[in-house]
C-alpha positions, -999 to 999 in steps of 0.1 A, spaced: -757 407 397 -771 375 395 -766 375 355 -735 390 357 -726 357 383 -736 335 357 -713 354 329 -682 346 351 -689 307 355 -697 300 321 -665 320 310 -642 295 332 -660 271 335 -636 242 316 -610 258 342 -631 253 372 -636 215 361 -600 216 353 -594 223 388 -617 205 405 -606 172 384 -572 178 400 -586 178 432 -598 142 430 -572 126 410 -552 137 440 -576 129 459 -577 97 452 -545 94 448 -535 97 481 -563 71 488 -550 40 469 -541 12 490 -507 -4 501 -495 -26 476 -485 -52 503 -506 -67 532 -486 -71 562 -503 -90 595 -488 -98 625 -493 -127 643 -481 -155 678 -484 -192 682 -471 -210 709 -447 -231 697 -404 -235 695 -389 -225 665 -352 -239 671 -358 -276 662 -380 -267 632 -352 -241 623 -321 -272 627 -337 -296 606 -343 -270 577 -307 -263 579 -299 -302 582 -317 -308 548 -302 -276 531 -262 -274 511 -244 -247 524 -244 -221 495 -268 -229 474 -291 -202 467 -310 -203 438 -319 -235 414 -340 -237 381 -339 -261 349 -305 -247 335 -281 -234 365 -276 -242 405 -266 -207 417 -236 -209 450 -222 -181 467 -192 -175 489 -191 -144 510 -157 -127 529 -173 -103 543 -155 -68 535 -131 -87 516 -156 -96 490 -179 -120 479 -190 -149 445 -218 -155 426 -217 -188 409 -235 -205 380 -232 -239 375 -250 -256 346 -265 -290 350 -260 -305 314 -224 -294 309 -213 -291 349 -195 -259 336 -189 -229 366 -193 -197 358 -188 -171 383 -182 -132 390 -176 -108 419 -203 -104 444 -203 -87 479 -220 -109 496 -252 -127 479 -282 -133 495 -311 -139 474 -314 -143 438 -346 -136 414 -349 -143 376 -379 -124 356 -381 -124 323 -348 -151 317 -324 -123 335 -314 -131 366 -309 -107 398 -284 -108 424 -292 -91 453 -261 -84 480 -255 -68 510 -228 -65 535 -234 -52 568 -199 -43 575 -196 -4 585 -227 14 580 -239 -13 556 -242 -14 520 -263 -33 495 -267 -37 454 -284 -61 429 -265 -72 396 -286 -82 367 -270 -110 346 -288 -116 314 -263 -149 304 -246 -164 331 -223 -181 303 -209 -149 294 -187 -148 335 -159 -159 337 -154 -196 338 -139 -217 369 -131 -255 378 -146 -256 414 -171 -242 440 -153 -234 477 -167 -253 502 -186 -224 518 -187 -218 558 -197 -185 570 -170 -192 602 -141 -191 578 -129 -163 556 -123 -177 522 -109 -147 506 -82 -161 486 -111 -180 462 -132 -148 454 -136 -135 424 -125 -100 410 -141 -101 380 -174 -84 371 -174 -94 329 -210 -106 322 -229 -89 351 -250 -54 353 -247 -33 384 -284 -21 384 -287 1 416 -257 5 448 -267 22 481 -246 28 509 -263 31 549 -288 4 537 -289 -35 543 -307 -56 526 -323 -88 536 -340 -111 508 -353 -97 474 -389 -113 460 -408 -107 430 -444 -96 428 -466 -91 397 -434 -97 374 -412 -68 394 -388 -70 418 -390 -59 456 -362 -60 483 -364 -57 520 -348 -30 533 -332 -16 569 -318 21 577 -279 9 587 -289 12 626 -321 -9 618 -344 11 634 -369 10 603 -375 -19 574 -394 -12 543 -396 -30 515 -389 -11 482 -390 -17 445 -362 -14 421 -366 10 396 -350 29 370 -319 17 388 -330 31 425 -347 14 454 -378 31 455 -395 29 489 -433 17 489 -442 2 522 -429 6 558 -437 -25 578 -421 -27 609 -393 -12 635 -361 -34 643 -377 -58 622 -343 -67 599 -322 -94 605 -286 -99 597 -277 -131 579 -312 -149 581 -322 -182 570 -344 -183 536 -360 -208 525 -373 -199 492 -401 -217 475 -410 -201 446 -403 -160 430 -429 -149 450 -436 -172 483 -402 -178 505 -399 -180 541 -374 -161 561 -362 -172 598 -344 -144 620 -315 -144 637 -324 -118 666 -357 -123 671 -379 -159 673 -400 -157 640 -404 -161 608 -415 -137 578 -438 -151 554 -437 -136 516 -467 -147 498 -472 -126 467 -485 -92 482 -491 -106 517 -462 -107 542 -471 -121 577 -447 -118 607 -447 -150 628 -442 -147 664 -425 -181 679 -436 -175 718 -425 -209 730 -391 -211 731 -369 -229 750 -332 -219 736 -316 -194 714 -318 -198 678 -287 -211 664 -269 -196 639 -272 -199 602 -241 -220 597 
């Protein structure tokens, strides 16, 4: 019997490591850690003032600079939106259809537009522009004010931009790059659940869940490098901290008024 036993393993045994292999890739698999760290934490102090002098020291607009371009935007809400490109040797605008920006990323000399309109049950897409000079071209930036529709000035064109990925139900809040690929915070349109999600092969691909009612509409970034921005809600006193792969909620308890809005 016992010999007979031994016949058995030997015959299968490459399938029995086979299987057993399988087991702890998968086992491991399931193992690996989260990509991102996310922390909570409270201090006792009032956001508002700290939020009005950002806003004091910031242009309304301007969302993205680097050696070559300012980036602007204007947004209509459902009636569209602008990306615009201005170059800071030749002063030349260049600008395209874009409903309505809120961050923008570059990685590898492309840059991505990340937009997302909360009208409805929300929506939300990134455009990849590998040569902003290739828009159309324009004589001025609109004075932008988030009070006043300024439909009549936005663009209808899309020549020189990529429409990488376009998901309706989700709102997006800032975009971020981490170890040279991009990653977008994400809310479910009732914002009952944010994640925050990579873009690939044209897709949002979910890899993290950090938080309930954590989103917040129209917030106020200020961005400090690809990977480190800070972002102030609007409905809650707090800020989110990006950092690379570490993302810490800040808890404001100390305060005194409502935040004011990101005019």
């Amino acid at each position: 019997m016992m010999k007979f036993q031994k016949k058995i393993l030997n015959k299968n045994k490459a399938r029995i490591l086979f299987v057993l292999f399988s087991i702890l890739l998968m086992t491991n698999c399931t193992k690996q850690p989260a990509i991102f760290e996310f922390t909570t934490e409270k201090v006792d102090r009032d956001i508002v003032n700290d939020l009005k002098k950002l806003k004091a020291l910031s242009p309304q607009g301007l969302l993205y600079s680097d050696t070559t371009y300012e980036v602007w935007k204007t947004c209509s809400g459902e009636w569209g939106g602008t990306v615009y490109f201005k170059n800071k040797k030749s002063k030349k605008i260049y600008y395209a259809k874009a409903t309505c920006p809120v961050a923008v990323n570059k990685i590898k000399n492309k840059y991505y537009i990340s937009n997302s309109m909360s009208h409805g049950t929300g929506s939300s897409d990134i455009l990849e522009i590998t040569d902003p000079e290739k828009m159309e071209q324009t004589d001025t930036i609109p004075i932008y004010n988030p009070d006043i529709i300024t439909r009549k000035y936005e663009s209808h064109s899309s020549k020189g931009t990529k429409q990488m990925v376009d998901s309706i139900g989700v709102a997006l809040m800032t975009s971020f790059v981490y170890d040279k690929k991009l990653y977008s915070i994400l809310s479910n349109y009732n914002q009952t659940k944010t994640t925050i999600s990579e873009l690939r092969n044209d897709k949002f691909h979910t890899v993290q869940t950090i938080g309930n009612e954590l989103f917040s509409d129209n917030p106020f970034i200020i961005k400090k490098s690809e990977s480190h921005q800070s972002i102030y809600l609007q409905h809650k006193h707090g800020i989110l901290e990006i950092m690379d792969n570490k993302v810490k909620l800040i808890l404001y308890t100390n305060v005194k008024n409502h935040l004011i809005k990101n005019k």
